[in-house]
ROTORGU-302792 format. One line per 4 residues: number of its first residue (from 1); for each residue x, y, z negated of C-alpha. Coordinates in pm, whole numbers. Each point is the difference from the previous one (the first is absolute). Layout:
NUM = X Y Z ~ ...
***
This chain:
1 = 10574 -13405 -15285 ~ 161 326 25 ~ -97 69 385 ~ -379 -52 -41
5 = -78 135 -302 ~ 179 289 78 ~ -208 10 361 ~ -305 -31 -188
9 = 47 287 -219 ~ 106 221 244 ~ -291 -82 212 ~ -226 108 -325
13 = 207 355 25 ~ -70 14 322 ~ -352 -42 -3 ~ -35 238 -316
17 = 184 285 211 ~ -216 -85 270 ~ -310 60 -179 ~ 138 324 -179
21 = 91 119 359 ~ -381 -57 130 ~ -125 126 -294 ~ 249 333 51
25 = -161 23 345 ~ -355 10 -94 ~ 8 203 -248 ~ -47 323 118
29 = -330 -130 152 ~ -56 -179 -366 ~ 47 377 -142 ~ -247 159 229
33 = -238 -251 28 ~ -24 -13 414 ~ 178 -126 250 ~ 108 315 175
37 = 294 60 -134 ~ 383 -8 85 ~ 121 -316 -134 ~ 348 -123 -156
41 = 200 -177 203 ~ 363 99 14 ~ 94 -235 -296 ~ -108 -252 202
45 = 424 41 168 ~ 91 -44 -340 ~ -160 -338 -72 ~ 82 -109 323
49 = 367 68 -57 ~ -13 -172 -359 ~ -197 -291 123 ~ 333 -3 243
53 = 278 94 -237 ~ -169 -287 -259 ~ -6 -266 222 ~ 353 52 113
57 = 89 -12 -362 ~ -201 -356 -54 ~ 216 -145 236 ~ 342 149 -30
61 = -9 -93 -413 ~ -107 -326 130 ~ 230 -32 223 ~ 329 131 -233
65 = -157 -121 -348 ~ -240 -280 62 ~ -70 -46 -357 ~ 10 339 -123
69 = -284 120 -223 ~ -320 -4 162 ~ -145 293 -222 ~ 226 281 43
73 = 13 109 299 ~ -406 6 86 ~ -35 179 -309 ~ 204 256 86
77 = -150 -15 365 ~ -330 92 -168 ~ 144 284 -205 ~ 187 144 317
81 = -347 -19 238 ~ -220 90 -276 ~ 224 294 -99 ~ 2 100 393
85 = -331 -12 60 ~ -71 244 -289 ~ 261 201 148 ~ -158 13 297
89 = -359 93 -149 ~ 171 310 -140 ~ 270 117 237 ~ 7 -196 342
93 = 327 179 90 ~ 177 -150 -312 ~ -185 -302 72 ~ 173 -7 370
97 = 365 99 -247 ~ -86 -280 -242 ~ -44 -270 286 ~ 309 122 145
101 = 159 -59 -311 ~ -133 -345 -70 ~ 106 -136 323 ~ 355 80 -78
105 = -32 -103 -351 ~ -75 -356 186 ~ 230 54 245 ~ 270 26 -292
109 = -196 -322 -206 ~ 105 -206 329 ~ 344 105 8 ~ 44 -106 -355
113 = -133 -324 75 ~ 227 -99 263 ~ 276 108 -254 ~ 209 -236 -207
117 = -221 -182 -277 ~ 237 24 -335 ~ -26 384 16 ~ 390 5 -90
121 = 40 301 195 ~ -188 193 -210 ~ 179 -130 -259 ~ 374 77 136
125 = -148 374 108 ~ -137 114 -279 ~ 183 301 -101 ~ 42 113 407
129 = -375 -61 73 ~ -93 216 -386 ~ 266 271 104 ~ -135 13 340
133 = -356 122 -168 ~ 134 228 -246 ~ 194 177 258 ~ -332 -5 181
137 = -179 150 -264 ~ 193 236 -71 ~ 10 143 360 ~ -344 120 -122
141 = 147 269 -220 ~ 128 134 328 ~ -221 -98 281 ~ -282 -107 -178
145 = -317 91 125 ~ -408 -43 -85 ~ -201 -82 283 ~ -287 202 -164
149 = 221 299 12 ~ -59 71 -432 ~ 119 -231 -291 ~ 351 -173 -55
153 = 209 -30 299 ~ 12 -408 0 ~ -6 -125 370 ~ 269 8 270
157 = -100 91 350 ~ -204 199 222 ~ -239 7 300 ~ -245 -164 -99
161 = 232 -295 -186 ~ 74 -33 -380 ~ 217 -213 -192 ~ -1 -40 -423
165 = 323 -91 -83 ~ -114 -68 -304 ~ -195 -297 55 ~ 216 -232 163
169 = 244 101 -297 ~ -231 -183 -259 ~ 88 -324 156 ~ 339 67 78
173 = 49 73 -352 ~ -178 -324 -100 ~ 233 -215 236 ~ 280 209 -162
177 = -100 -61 -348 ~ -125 -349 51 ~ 346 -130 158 ~ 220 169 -269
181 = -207 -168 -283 ~ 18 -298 196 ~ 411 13 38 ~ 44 79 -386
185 = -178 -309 -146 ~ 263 -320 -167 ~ -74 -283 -148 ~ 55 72 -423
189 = 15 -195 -304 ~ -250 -346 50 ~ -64 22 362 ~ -242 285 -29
193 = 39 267 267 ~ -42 311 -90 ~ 142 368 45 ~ 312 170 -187
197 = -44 292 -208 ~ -264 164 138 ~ 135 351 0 ~ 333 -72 181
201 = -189 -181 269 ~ -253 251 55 ~ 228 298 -17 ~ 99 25 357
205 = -373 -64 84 ~ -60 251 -183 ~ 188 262 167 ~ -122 -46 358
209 = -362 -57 -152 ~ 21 323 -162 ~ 214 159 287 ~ -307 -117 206
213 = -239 174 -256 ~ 182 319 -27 ~ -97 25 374 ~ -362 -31 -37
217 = -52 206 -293 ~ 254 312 179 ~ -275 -92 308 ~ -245 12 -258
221 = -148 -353 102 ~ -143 -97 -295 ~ -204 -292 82 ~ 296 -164 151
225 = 259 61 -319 ~ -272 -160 -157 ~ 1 -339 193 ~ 368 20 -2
229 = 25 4 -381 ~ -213 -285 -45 ~ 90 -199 319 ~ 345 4 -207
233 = -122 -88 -317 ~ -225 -303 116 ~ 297 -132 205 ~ 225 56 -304
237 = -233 -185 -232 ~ -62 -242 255 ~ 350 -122 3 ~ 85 57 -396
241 = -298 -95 -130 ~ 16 270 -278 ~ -290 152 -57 ~ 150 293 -157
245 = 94 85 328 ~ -386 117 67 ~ -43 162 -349 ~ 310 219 71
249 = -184 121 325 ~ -304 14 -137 ~ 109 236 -279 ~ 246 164 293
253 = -328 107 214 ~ -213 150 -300 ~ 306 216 -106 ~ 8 98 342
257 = -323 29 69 ~ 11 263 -378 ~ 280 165 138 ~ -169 83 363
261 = -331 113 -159 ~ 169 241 -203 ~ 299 118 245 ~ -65 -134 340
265 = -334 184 168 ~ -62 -246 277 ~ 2 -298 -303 ~ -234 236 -213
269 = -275 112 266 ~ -52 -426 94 ~ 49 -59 -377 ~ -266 266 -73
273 = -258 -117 280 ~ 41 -361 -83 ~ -73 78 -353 ~ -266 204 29
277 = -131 51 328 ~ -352 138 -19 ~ 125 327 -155 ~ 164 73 373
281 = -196 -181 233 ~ 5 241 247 ~ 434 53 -49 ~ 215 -179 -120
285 = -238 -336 -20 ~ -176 81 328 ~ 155 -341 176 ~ -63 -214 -304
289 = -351 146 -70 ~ -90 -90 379 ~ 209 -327 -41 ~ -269 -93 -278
293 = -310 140 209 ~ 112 -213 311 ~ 8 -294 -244 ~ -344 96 -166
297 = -183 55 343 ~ 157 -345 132 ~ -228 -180 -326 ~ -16 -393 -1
301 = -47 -77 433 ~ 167 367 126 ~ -182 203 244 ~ 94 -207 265
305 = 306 79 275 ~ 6 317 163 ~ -312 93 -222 ~ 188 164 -331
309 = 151 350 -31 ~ 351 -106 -68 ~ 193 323 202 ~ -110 174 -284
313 = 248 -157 -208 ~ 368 178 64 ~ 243 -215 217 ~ -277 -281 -30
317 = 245 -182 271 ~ 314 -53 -221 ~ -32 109 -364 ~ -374 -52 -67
321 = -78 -302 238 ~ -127 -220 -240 ~ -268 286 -115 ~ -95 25 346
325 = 27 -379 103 ~ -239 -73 -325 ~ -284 278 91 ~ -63 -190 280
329 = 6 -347 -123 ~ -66 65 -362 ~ 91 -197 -302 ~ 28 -317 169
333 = 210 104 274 ~ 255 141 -234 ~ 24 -343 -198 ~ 66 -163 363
337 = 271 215 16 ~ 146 -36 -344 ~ -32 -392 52 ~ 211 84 297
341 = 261 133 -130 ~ -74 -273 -357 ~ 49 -296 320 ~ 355 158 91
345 = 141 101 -295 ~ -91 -409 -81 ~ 123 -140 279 ~ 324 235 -22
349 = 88 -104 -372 ~ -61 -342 77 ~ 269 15 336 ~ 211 148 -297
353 = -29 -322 -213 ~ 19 -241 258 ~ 366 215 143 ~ 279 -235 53
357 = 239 280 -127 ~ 15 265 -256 ~ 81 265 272 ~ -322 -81 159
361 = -232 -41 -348 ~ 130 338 -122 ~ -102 133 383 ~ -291 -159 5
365 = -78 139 -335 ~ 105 361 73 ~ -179 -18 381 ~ -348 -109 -228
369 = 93 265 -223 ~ -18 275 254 ~ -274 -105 165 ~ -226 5 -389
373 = 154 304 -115 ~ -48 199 276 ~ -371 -94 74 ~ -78 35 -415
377 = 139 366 40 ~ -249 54 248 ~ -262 -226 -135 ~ 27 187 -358
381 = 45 327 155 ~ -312 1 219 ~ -230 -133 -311 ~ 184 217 -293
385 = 159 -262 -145 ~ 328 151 66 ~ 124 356 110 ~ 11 42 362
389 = 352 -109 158 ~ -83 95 385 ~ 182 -345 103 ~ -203 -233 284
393 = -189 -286 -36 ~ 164 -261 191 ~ -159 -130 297 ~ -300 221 -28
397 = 135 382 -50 ~ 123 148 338 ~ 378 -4 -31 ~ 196 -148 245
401 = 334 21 -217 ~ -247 -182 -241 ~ -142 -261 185 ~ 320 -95 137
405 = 123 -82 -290 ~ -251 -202 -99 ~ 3 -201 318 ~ 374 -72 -92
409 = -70 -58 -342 ~ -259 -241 124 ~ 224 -182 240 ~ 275 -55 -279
413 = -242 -183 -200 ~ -100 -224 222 ~ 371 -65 89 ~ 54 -55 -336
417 = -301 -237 -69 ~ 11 -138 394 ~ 257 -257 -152 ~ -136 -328 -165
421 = 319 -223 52 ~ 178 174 -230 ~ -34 -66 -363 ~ -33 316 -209
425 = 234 98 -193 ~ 65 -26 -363 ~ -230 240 -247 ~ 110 -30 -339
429 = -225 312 -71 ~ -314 22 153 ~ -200 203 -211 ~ 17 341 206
433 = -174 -147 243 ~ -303 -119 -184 ~ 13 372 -195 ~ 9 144 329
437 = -260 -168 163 ~ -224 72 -303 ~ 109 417 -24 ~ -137 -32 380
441 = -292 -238 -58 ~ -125 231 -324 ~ 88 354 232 ~ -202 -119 315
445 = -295 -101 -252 ~ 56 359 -150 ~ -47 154 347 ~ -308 -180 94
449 = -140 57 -393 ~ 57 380 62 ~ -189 -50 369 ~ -305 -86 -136
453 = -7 216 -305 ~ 39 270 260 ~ -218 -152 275 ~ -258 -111 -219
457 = -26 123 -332 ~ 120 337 16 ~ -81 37 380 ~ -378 129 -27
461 = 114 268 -269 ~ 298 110 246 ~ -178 29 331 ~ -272 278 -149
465 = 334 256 -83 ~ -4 304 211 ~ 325 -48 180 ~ -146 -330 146
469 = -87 120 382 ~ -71 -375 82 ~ -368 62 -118 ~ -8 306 259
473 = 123 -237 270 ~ -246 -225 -56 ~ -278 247 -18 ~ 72 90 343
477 = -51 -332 134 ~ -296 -121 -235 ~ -300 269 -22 ~ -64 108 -388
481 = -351 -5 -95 ~ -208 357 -7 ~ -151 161 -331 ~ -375 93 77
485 = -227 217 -200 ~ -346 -130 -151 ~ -155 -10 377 ~ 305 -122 174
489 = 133 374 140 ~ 399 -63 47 ~ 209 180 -254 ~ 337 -206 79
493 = 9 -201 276 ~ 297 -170 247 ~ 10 52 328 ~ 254 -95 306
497 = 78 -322 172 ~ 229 -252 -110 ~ 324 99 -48 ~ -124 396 -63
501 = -235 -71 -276 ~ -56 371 -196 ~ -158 113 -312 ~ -239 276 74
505 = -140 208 -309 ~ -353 131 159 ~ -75 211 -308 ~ 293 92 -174
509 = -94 186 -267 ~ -86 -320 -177 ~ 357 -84 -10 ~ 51 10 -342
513 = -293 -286 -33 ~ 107 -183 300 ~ 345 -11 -32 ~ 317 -21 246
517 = 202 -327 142 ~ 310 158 154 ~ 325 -177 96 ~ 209 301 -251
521 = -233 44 -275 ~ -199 -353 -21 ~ -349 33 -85 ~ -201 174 -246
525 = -381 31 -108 ~ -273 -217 149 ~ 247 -134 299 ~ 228 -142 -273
529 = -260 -137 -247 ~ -230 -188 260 ~ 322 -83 182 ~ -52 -394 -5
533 = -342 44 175 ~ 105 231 278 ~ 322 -148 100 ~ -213 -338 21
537 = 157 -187 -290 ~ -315 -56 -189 ~ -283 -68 145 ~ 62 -185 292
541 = -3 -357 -46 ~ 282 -144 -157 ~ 77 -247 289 ~ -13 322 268
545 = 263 168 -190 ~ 196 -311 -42 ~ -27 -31 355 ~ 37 329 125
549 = 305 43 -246 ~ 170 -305 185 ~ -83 10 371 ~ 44 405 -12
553 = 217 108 -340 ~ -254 238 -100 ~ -343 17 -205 ~ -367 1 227
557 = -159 244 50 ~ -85 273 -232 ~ -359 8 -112 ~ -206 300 -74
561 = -111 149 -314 ~ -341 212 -50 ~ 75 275 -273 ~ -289 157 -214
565 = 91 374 81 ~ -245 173 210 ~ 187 197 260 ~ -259 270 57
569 = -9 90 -406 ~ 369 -93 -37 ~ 51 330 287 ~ -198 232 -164
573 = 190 -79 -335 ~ 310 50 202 ~ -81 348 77 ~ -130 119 -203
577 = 320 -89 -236 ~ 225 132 283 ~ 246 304 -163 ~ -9 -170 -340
581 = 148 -235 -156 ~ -254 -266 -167 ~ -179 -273 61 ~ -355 -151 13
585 = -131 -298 -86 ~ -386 -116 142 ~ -160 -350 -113 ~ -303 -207 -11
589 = -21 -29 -382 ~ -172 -353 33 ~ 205 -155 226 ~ 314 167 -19
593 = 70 74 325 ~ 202 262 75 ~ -151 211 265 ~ 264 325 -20
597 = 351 -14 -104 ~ 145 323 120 ~ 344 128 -161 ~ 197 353 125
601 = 202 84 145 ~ 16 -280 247 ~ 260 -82 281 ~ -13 -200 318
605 = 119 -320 -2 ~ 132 -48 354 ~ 211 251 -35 ~ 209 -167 -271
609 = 317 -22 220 ~ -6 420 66 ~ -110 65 -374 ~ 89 -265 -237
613 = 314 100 -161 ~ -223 335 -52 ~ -285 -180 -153 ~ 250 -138 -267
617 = 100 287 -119 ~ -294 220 19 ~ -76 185 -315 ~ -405 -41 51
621 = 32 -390 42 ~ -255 -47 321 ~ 100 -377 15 ~ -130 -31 -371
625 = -381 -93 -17 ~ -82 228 -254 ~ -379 -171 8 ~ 150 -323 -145
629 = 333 65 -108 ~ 26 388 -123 ~ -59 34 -399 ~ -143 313 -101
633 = -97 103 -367 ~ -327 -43 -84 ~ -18 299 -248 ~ -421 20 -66
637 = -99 -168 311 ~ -136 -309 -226 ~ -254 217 -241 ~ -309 -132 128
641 = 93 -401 -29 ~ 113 62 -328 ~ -323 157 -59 ~ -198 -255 123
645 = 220 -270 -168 ~ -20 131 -339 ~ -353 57 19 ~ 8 363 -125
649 = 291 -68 -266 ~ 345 108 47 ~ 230 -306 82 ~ 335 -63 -186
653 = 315 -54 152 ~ -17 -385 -36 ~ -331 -13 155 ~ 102 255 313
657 = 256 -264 0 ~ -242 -248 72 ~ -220 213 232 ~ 287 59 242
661 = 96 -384 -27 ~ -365 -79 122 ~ 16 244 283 ~ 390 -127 147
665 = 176 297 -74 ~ 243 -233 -194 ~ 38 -233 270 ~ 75 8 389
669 = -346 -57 247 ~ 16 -347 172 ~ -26 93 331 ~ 193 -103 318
673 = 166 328 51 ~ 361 169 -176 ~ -148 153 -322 ~ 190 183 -217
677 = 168 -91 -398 ~ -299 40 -267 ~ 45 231 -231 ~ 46 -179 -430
681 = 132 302 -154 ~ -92 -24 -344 ~ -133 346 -33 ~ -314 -33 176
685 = -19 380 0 ~ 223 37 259 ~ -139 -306 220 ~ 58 -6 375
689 = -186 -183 284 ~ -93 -18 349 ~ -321 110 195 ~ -19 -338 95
693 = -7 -55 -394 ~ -214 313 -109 ~ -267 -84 304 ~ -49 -394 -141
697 = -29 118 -365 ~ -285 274 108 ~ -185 -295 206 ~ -115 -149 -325
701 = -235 345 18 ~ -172 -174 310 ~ 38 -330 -26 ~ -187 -56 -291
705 = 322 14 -277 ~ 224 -233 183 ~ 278 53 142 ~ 5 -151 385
709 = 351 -226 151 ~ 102 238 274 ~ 68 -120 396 ~ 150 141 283
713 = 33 -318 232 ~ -276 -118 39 ~ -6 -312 272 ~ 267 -144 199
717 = -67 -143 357 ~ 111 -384 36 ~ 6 -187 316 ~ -169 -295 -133
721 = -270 174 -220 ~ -30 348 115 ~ -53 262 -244 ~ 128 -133 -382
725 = -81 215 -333 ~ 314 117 -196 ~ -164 -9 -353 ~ 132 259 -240
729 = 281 -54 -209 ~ -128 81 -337 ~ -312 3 -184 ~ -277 256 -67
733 = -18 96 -394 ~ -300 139 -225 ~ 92 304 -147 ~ -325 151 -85
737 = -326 -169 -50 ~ -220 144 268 ~ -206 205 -213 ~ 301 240 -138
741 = 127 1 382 ~ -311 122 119 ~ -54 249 -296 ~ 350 148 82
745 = -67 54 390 ~ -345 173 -57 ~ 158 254 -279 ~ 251 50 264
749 = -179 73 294 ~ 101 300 265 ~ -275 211 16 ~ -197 -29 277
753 = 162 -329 108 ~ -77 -375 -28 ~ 319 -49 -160 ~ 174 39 -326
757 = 347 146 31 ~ 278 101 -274 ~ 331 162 24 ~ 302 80 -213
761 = 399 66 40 ~ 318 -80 -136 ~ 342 122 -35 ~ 325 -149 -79
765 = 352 141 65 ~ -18 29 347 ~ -312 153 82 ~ -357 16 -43
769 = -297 -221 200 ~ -355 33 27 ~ -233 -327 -31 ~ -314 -9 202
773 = -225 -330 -38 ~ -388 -8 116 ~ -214 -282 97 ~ -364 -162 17
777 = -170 -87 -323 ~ -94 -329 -92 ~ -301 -147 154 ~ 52 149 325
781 = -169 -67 275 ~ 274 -34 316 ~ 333 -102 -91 ~ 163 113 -314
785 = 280 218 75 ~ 246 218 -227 ~ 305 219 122 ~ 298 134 -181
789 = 190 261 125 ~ 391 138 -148 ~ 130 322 152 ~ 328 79 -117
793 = -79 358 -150 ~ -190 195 -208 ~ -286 3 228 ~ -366 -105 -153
797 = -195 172 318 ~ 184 -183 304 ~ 10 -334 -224 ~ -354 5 -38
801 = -74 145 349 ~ 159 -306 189 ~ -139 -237 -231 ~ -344 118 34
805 = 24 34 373 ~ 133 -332 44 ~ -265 -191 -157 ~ -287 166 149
809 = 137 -72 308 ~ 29 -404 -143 ~ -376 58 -148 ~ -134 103 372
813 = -54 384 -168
***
């Protein structure tokens, strides 16, 4: 059965890799939308060369072990094509390296199969073949080199060609290890096998385990000392049985891991990120930040192959493959892979069991071992489970040291399992096996847990953080939707092809209304806020985004978004506030709608990238929108609706209390726009607000005592029903019955205007302001309109000048 089963699932690879490879191909045109486009196609050599270098396999293992198992070597066929192809996507130079590499890593897997079946010379050479890779690896002290040219000196070689002595030394050291504990097992006291005194038997062990150790840790290879340590200790329980062997480890790596966080810096910087990442994210935790970014923008299906941003993930080829292997197919591409690697570890513990000899259990063991261990490291480093190690994932990192020894550690397992006349031999222990199957079984289910809290749960949170440029990416392929005043004039729109999508700010003074989305600072004011709508996530129908997030890996469309400031009254605001620092606030008092938000000083938001670092640190705050968010005192600017709430009395402090509660200066306006922290300081004298505040609580003067629900988007444009109305937020609130309210606006009338108008300032430690708030009186005729204006000094004239001049220009005077 093993020939056709075997056939069949390689045929299933093959056809997977064959639709990756397609899907590779198109993609560029599946980016751009049009079919004018230079198209993927080199990977195509590298499929054709697996398709070859897989078949060739089928029949050789066929041929040497005819009932070998059937699973192994397909699923490792998978792992090595699927890790290629990705590869390939990212680098197709190290793709052309890593096929290279494969074909002599099968090249080697046929040589072992024509070799002797018992595996006894790996048994009789085990301390030549384990000094022969410590001598190796410690040529690196000398010669080493780093291909990159920066880091640890690891590799041997040059031109071009690298070897990692390192790697084949894991499985020399588990032959080593494997066929000592093999040699040192008798027969005791009623027929049970088991070991001597554990700590004479493992003392020479010791010494060449730690000899190999000392190596790594002098080279500074971390990740590899690691899988030493517990390669030993899983072999060593393996053939004792004690589990006291894996609490002494166990205790052994947290005192070491104590000891390198407080002595050893390399320990304490990946200690330190892995801890806490997000206080570095741009440092220290840059690669596992983006790690966790790849992960979130892969979500439950991926963006689809060749469609993610994965080069923005350092050494995405090796270190962080699974990060960028999971953008692309998502959540349920990463649990393929971690059932991958669940099938072999399976199928590898189970040639164990069924060994006919304890030299070959233990090497079965240890060759399972280092295939687990070595892809959890990875696995928990890429999704914070663990620090990072910088060791490969086998099969799917680019490494040829790595995949190599995979191949080989492959090949000896089928050897070893390839064997059914033999009986197996004796276990008068088994319990490590069924403890190590379920450490592997719970770890794997761990990984793919921490996958979807990452891709799913936590993934929309993650993707909106500033140092995410995958939303930039996409914005240059999908247009963003435009913000529009009240009759439709651009204020922000997109413009470009596909490919070269950019942001254009038509009238940037508004910028502290309309906002920012930058790849460095992230988005701000209206641009962040109505974000959903203009990047086409809401709105469109759910089924187009469903669709377009499948067949393209990014959102529709963006649809537009008509605003309620009037352009030609939001420029004369603008200048006439130009020079000083304030802000003015214009509304309909019965609807809401905010027809002028101006706020200075002001800054241009396309030219974040020459400017930004500037804007952070500039004393006068331009990117704050001192309409919505600045809080100013109110000193006596609130005389005249205390007036006209009291009724002529004087109002207490309880019931000024309740008068600013009815007006919102207690709570933050519902409005889709950033809006700054009300003010509940319990001294009421020394109250702060906003103009967007101080302009709705002097409405109630011309709306009849209530208090309207402000707006500034007004409409959204949908492809299926055109033009939808945004409601507001909150709700309008009676303040004043309409007889007090219009009372208070006709003893407050400027003279020889239609409108009534009070003033006032206030001071608090920093400096002094002048309030300036004017507006129709109740039962007027057009629309109902009031204006506040704030200028940040002692300056009564210009305060009431601009306010004055601005709404004669709204009342047509």
């Amino acid at each position: 059965m093993t020939r056709p089963i075997q056939a069949r699932l390689l045929r299933w690879a093959a056809a997977f890799l064959f639709l990756y490879s397609l899907i590779l191909t198109l993609s560029p045109s599946v980016r751009e939308r049009s079919l004018e486009v230079d198209y993927r196609l080199s990977h195509w050599l590298g499929f054709l060369v697996w398709g070859i270098l897989a078949l060739i396999l089928h029949r050789e293992s066929s041929k040497s072990l005819p009932d070998s198992d059937p699973y192994l070597l397909p699923a490792a066929a998978l792992l090595s094509g699927w890790g290629l192809m990705t590869i390939w996507r990212l680098d197709s130079t190290f793709g052309m390296r890593q096929l290279a590499w494969l074909s002599l890593s099968a090249a080697l897997v046929v040589i072992v199969l024509r070799l002797p079946a018992d595996l006894g010379y790996l048994r009789r050479y085990k301390y030549l073949a384990l000094a022969g890779g410590l001598l190796l690896t410690t040529l690196t002290l000398l010669f080493g080199t780093n291909p990159i040219g920066v880091g640890p000196r690891l590799w041997l070689g040059c031109c071009g060609v690298y070897f990692q002595p390192s790697e084949p030394l894991k499985l020399l050291l588990v032959i080593y290890l494997a066929a000592y504990f093999a040699d040192r097992f008798h027969v005791g006291a009623f027929g049970r096998s088991r070991l001597a005194l554990i700590l004479p038997l493992a003392m020479p062990t010791l010494v060449m385990t730690g000899l190999a150790l000392a190596i790594l840790l002098i080279q500074r290879d971390l990740g590899t000392a690691s899988i030493f340590l517990v390669l030993y200790t899983i072999l060593l329980f393996a053939a004792s049985g004690k589990r006291r062997v894996l609490l002494v480890t166990a205790s052994g790596l947290i005192l070491a891991a104590l000891v390198g966080y407080f002595f050893i810096d390399i320990i304490h910087v990946r200690l330190v990120a892995w801890l806490d990442p997000w206080t570095d994210p741009s440092g220290r935790s840059y690669q596992i930040i983006q790690s966790l970014l790849a992960i979130a923008n892969g979500g439950t299906f991926g963006r689809g192959p060749g469609l993610g941003a994965p080069g923005l993930v350092p050494v995405a080829i090796s270190d962080f493959v699974f990060a960028a292997l999971t953008e692309e197919t998502g959540l349920l591409g990463a649990i393929a892979l971690l059932a991958l690697f669940g099938l072999m570890i399976a199928r590898g513990l189970r040639a164990a069991l069924l060994a006919p000899d304890r030299f070959r259990r233990l090497l079965a063991a240890g060759l399972t071992a280092y295939l687990g261990v070595q892809a959890l490291l990875i696995l928990g480093g890429n999704l914070r489970l663990l620090p990072l190690t910088g060791v490969t994932l086998p099969f799917v990192s680019y490494g040829g040291s790595s995949l190599v020894t995979s191949f080989i550690a492959v090949v000896l397992l089928l050897r070893i399992g390839g064997q059914p006349d033999e009986e197996p031999a004796a276990l008068p222990d088994p319990r490590p096996y069924p403890l190590l199957g379920g450490f592997f079984l719970l770890s794997l289910t761990a990984a793919a847990l921490a996958t979807g809290w990452w891709a799913v749960v936590r993934g929309p949170d993650l993707l909106t953080r500033t140092d995410n440029a995958r939303r930039s990416i996409a914005d240059r392929y999908v247009p963003r939707g435009d913000l529009l005043d009240q009759r439709n004039a651009p204020i922000t729109v997109t413009r470009g092809e596909t490919g070269s999508f950019v942001r254009e700010h038509l009238y940037p003074a508004l910028a502290p209304v309309t906002g920012y989305t930058d790849p460095i600072y992230g988005q701000g004011g209206l641009e962040a806020v109505l974000d959903e709508y203009l990047r086409g996530l809401q709105g469109n129908p759910a089924s187009m985004i469903w669709w377009d997030h499948l067949l393209y890996g990014t959102p529709p469309p963006g649809l537009d978004v008509r605003l309620s400031i009037d352009l030609d009254l939001q420029r004369l605001a603008d200048e006439s506030l130009s020079g000083q620092a304030g802000a003015v606030v214009l509304l309909n008092a019965q609807s809401g709608e905010i027809l002028v938000m101006a706020s200075a000083p002001t800054y241009d938001p396309s030219r974040l990238g020459e400017i930004g670092e500037s804007l952070l640190t500039d004393p006068s705050t331009p990117l704050v929108n001192r309409a919505a968010q600045g809080s100013y005192p109110l000193g006596d600017a609130l005389t005249v609706l205390q007036n006209a709430y009291a009724g002529g009395d004087g109002l207490s402090t309880e019931e000024k209390r309740q008068l600013y509660e009815l007006l919102g200066l207690f709570s933050a306006p519902e409005l889709r726009l950033p809006v700054g922290t009300p003010d509940t300081t319990e001294n009421i004298a020394n109250l702060h607000a906003s103009p967007l505040q101080m302009a709705l609580a002097a409405a109630v003067l011309s709306n009849d005592g209530t208090r309207p629900a402000p707006r500034i988007a007004l409409a959204v444009d949908t492809p299926q029903q055109g033009w939808v109305i945004l409601p507001a937020l909150g709700e309008a609130r009676q303040v004043l019955n309409a007889a007090q309210a219009k009372q208070a606006a006709q003893e407050n009338l400027a003279e020889g205007s239609p409108y009534w108008e009070f003033s006032g300032q206030g001071t608090d430690e920093e400096k002094t302001v002048t309030w300036y708030v004017s507006g129709t009186p109740s039962g007027w005729q057009g629309t109902p309109l009031t204006v506040a204006v704030l200028v940040e000094a002692d300056s009564p004239a210009r305060a009431r000048g601009l306010g004055q001049e601005l709404l004669n220009a709204a009342l047509g005077e």
